[in-house]
C-alpha positions as CSV (number, residue, x, y, z in Angstrom):
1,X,0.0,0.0,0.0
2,X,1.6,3.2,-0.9
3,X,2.1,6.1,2.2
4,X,0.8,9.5,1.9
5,X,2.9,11.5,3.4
6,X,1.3,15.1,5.3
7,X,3.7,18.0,4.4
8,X,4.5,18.5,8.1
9,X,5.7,14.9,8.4
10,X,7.5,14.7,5.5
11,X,9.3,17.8,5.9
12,X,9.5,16.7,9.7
13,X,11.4,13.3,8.7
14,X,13.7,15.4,6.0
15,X,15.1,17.8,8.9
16,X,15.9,14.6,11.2
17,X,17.5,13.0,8.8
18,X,19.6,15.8,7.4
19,X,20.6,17.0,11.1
20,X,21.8,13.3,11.8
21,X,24.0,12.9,9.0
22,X,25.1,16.8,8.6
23,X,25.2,18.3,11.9
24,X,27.6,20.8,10.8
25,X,28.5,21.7,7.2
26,X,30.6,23.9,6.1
27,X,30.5,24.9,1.9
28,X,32.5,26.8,-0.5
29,X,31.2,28.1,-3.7
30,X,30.8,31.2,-5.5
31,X,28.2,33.1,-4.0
32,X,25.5,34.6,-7.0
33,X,22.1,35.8,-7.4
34,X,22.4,38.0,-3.9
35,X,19.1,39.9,-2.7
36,X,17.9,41.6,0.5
37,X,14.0,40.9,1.2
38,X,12.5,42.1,4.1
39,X,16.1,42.4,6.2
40,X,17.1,38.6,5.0
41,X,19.9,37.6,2.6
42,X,18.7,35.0,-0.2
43,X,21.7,33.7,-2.9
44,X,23.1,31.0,-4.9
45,X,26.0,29.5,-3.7
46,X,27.3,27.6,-6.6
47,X,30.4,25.4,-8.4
48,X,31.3,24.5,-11.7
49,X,28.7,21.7,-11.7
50,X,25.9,22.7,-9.0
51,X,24.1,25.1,-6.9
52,X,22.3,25.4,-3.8
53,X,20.1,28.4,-3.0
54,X,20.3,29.8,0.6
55,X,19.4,32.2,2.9
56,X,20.5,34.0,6.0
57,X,17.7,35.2,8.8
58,X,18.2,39.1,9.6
59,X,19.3,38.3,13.2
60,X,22.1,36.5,11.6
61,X,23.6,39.2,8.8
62,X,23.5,41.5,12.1
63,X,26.7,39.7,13.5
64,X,28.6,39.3,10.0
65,X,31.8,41.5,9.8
66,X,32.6,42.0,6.0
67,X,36.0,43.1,5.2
């Protein structure tokens, strides 16, 4: 029988998962496609090959020292 997943549990057994096996990750790309919205910091950090689109929460851009 095939299991219908709610988007709550779904996205619920996604996070588990991806904090078991990634606690902490640290990434290095090119960062593109960089765009304030309401105080928050969306991008594209990319490679030659792939790209992973991110953002960072106001309270955390607040603390970043750029040089």
């Amino acid at each position: 029988m095939r299991r219908v997943w709610s988007v709550t549990d779904l996205t619920i057994q996604i996070r588990d998962r991806l904090e078991a096996d990634f606690f902490e990750v640290w990434v290095e790309g090119e960062l593109s496609n960089c765009r304030f919205w309401n105080g928050h910091l969306y991008f594209t950090l990319k490679d030659a090959s792939s790209q992973l689109r991110g953002f960072m929460f106001r309270s955390t851009i607040r603390y970043l020292k750029f040089k």
